[in-house]
PyMOL Python script that loads the backbone (N, CA, C, O; Angstrom):
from pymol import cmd

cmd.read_pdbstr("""\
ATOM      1  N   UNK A   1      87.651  84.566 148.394  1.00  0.00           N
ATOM      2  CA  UNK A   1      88.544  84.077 147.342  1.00  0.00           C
ATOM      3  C   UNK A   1      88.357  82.561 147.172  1.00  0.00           C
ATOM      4  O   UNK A   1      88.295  82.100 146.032  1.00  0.00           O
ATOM      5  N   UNK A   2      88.252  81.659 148.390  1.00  0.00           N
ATOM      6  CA  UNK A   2      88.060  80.232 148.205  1.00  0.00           C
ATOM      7  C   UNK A   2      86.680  79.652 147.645  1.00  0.00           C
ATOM      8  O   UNK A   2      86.509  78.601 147.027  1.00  0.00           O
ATOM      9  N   UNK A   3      85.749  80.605 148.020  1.00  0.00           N
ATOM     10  CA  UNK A   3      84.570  80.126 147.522  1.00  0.00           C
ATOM     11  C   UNK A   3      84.294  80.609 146.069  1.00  0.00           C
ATOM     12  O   UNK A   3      83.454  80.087 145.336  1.00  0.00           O
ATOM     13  N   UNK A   4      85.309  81.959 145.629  1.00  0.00           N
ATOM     14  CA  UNK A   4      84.818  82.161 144.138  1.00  0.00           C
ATOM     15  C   UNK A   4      85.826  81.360 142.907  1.00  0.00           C
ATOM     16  O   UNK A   4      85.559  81.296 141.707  1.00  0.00           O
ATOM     17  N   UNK A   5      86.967  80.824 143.562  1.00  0.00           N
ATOM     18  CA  UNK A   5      88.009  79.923 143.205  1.00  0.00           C
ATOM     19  C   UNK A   5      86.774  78.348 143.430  1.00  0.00           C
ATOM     20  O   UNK A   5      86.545  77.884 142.313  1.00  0.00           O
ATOM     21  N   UNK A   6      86.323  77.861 144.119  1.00  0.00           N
ATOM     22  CA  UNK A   6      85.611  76.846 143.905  1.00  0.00           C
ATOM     23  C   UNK A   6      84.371  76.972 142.755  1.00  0.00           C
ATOM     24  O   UNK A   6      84.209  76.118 141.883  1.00  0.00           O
ATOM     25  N   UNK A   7      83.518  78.188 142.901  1.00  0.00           N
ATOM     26  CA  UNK A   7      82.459  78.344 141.754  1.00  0.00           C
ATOM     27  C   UNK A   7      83.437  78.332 140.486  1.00  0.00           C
ATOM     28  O   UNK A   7      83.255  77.651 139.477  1.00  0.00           O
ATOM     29  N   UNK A   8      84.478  79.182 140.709  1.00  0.00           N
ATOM     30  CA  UNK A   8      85.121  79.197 138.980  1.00  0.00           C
ATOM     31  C   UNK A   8      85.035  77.299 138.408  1.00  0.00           C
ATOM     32  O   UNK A   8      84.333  76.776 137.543  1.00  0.00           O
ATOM     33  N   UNK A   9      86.148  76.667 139.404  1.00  0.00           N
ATOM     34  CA  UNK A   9      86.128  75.290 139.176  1.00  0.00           C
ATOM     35  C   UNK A   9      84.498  74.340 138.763  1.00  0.00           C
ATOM     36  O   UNK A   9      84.345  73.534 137.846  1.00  0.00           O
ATOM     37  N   UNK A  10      83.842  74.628 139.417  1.00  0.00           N
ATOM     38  CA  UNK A  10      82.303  74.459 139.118  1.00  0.00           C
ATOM     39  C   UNK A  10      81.955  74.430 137.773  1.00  0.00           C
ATOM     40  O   UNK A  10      81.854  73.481 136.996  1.00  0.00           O
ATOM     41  N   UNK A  11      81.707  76.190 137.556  1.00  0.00           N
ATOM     42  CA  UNK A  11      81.505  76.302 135.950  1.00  0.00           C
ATOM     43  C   UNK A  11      82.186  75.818 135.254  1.00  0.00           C
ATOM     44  O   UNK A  11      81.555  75.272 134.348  1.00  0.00           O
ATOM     45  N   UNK A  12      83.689  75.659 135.137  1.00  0.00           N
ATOM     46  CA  UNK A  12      84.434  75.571 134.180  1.00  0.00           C
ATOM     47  C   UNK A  12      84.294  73.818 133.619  1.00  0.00           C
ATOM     48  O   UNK A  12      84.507  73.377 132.490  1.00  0.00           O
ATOM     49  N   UNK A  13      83.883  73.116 134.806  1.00  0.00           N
ATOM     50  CA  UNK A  13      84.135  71.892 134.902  1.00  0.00           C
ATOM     51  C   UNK A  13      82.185  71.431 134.077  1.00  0.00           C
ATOM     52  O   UNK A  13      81.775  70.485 133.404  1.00  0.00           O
ATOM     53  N   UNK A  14      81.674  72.411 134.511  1.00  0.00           N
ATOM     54  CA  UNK A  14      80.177  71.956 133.698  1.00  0.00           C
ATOM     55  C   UNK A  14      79.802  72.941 132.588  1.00  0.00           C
ATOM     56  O   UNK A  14      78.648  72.999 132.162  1.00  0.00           O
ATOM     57  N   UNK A  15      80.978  73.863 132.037  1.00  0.00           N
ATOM     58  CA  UNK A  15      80.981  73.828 130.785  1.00  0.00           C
ATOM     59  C   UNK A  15      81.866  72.864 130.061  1.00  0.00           C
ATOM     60  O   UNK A  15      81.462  72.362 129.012  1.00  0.00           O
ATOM     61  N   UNK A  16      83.124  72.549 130.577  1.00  0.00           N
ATOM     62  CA  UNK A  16      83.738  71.283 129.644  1.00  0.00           C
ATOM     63  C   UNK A  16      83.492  69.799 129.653  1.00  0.00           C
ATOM     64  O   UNK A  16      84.282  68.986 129.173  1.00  0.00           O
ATOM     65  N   UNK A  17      82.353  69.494 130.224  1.00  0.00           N
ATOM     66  CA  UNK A  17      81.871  68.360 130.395  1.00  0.00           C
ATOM     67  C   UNK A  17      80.856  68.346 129.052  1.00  0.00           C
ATOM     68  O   UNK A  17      80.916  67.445 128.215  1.00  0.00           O
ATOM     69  N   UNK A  18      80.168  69.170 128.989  1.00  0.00           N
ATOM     70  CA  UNK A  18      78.810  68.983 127.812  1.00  0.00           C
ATOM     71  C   UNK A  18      79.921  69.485 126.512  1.00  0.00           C
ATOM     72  O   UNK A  18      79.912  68.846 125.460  1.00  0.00           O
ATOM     73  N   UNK A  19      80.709  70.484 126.666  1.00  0.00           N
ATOM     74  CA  UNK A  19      81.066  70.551 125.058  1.00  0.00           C
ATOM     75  C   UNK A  19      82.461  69.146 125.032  1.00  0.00           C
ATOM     76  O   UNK A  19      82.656  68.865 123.850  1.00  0.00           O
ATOM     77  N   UNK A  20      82.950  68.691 125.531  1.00  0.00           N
ATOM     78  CA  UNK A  20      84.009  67.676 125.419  1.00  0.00           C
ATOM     79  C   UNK A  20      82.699  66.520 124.686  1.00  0.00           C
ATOM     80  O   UNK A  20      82.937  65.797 123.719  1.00  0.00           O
ATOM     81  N   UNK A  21      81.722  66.562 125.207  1.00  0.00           N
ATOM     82  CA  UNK A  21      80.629  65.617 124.660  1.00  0.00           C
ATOM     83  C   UNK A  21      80.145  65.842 123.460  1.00  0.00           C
ATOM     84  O   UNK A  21      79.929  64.905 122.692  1.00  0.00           O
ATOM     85  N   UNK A  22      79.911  67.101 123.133  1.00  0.00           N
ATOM     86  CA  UNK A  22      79.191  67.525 122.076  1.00  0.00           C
ATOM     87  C   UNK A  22      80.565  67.526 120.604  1.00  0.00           C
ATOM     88  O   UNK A  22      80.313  67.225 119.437  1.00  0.00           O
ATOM     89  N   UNK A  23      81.877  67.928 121.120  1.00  0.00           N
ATOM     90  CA  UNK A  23      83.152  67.450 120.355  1.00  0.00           C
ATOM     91  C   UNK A  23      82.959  65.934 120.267  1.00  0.00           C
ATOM     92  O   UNK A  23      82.976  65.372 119.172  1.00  0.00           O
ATOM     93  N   UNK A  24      82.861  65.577 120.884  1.00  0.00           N
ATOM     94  CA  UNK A  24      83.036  63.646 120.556  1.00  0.00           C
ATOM     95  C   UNK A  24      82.045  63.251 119.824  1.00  0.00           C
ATOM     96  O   UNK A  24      82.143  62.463 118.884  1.00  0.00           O
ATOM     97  N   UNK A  25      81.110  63.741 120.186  1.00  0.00           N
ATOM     98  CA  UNK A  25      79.604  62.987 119.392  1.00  0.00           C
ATOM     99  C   UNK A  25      79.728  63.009 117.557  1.00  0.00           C
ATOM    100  O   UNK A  25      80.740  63.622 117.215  1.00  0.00           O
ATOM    101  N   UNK A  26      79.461  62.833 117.169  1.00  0.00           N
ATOM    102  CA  UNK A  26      79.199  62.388 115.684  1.00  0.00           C
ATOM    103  C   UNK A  26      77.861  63.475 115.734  1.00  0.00           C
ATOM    104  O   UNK A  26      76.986  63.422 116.598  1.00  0.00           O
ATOM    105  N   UNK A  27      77.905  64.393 114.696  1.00  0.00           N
ATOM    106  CA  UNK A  27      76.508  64.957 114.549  1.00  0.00           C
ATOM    107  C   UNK A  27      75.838  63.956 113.459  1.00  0.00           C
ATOM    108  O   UNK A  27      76.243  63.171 112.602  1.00  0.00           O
ATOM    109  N   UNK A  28      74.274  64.529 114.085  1.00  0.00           N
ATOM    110  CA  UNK A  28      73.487  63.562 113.567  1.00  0.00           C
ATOM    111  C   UNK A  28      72.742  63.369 112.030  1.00  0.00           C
ATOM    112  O   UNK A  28      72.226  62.494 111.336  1.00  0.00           O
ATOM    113  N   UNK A  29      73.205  65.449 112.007  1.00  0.00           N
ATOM    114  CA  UNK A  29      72.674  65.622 110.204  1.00  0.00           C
ATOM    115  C   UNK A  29      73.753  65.386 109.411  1.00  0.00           C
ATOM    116  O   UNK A  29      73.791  65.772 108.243  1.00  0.00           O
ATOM    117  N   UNK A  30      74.754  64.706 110.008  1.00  0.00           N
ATOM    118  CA  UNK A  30      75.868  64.615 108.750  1.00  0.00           C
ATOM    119  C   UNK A  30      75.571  63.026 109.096  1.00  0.00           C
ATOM    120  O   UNK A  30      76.139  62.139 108.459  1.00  0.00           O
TER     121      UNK A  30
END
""", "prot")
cmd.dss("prot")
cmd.show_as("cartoon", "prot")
cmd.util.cbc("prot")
cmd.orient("prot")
């Protein structure tokens, strides 16, 4: 349970890292 409670935290934390980025960014074709 502690180690699949740490992977959850893992993923969750290096999927909302790149899209919190990809929300902030200014796209580039507009």
């Amino acid at each position: 349970r502690n180690l699949l409670n740490a992977w959850k935290g893992m993923v969750s934390s290096l999927f909302k890292k790149p899209l919190a980025w990809i929300v902030n960014s200014p796209v580039p074709n507009e």
